[in-house]
C-alpha positions as CSV (number, residue, x, y, z in Angstrom):
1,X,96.1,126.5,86.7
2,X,96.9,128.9,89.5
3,X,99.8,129.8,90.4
4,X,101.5,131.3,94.1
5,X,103.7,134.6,93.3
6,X,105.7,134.1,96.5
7,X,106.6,130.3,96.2
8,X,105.7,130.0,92.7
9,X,104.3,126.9,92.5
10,X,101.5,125.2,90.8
11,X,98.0,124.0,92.5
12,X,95.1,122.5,91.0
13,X,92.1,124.5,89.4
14,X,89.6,125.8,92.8
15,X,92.4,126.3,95.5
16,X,92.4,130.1,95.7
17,X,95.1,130.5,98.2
18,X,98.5,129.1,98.8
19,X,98.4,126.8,101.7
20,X,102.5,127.0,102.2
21,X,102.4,130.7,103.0
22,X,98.7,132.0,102.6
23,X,99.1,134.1,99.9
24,X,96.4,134.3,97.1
25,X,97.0,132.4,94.0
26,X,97.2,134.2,90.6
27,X,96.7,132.8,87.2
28,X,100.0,133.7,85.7
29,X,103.3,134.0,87.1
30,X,105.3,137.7,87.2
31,X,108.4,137.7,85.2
32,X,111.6,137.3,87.5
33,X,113.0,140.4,87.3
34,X,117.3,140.2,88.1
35,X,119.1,137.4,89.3
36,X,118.5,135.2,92.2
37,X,119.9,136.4,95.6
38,X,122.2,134.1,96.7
39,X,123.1,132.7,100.5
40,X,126.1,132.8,102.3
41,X,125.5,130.2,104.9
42,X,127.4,130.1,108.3
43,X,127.9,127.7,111.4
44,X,124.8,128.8,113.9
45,X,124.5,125.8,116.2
46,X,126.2,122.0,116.7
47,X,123.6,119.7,118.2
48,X,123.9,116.3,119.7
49,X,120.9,115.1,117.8
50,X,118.7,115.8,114.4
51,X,115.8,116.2,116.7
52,X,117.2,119.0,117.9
53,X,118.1,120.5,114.5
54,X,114.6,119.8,113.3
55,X,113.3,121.5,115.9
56,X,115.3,124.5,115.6
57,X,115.0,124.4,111.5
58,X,111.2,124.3,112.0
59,X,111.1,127.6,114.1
60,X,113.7,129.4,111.7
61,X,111.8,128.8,108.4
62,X,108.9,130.1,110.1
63,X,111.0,133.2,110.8
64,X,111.6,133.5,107.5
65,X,115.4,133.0,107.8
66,X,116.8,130.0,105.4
67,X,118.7,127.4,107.0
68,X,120.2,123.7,106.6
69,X,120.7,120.7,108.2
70,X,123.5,119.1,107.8
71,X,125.2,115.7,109.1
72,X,125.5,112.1,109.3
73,X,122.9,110.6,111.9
74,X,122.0,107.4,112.5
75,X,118.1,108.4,113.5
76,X,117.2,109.7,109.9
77,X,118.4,106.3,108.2
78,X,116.4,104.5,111.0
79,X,113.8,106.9,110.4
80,X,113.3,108.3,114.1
81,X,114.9,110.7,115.9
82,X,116.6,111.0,119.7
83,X,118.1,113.7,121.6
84,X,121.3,111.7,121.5
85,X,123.5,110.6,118.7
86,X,127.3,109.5,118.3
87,X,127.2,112.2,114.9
88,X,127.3,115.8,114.7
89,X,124.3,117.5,113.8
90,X,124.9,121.4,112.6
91,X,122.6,124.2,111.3
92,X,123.5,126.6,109.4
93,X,121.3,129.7,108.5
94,X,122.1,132.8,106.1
95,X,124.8,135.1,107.2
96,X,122.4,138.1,107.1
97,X,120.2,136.5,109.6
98,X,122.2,135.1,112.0
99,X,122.3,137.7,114.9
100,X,118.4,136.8,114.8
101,X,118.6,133.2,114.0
102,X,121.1,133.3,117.6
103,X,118.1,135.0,119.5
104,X,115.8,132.2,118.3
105,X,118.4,129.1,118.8
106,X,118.6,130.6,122.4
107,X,115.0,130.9,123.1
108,X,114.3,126.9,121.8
109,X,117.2,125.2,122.6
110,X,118.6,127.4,125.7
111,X,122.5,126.0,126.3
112,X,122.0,122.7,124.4
């Protein structure tokens, strides 16, 4: 079964390429070398709404820069999401990246 080096995860026999992050699968998996890296998250942005948060997640990860969601909102136990909810929304991203994670929250969410 192949394998993807970067996200190391397993795909069915004839898919030659990873289609999370386009890297070419390989039939064995490198030995980790070290420990994992941990992340220090931090506070980038409160939003009024998960939609927002979603938003902003999505154009992060594709960044590269690791982030979370956190909060209580109502519009992900109804399963939708508004630009308005009575809960705090926050991301958080990895300390490292946050002058750039700042720069992006600016560019998709201007003063919101």
């Amino acid at each position: 079964m192949p394998f993807c080096p970067n996200c190391r995860f397993e795909y069915q026999e004839g898919i030659e390429v990873c289609p999370d992050c386009g890297t070419d699968l390989v039939e064995e998996l490198p030995e980790e070398s070290g420990p994992l890296e941990t992340v220090e998250f931090v506070l980038l942005k409160d939003l009024p709404s998960r939609l927002y948060a979603e938003m902003l997640k999505g154009a992060l990860e594709k960044e590269g820069i690791a982030c979370v969601v956190k909060g209580d909102d109502v519009g992900s136990m109804l399963g939708t999401y508004a630009t308005t909810s009575p809960f705090s929304v926050t991301v958080w991203v990895d300390r490292n990246k946050l002058f750039k994670a700042k720069s992006i929250a600016q560019q998709i969410l201007g003063d919101i």
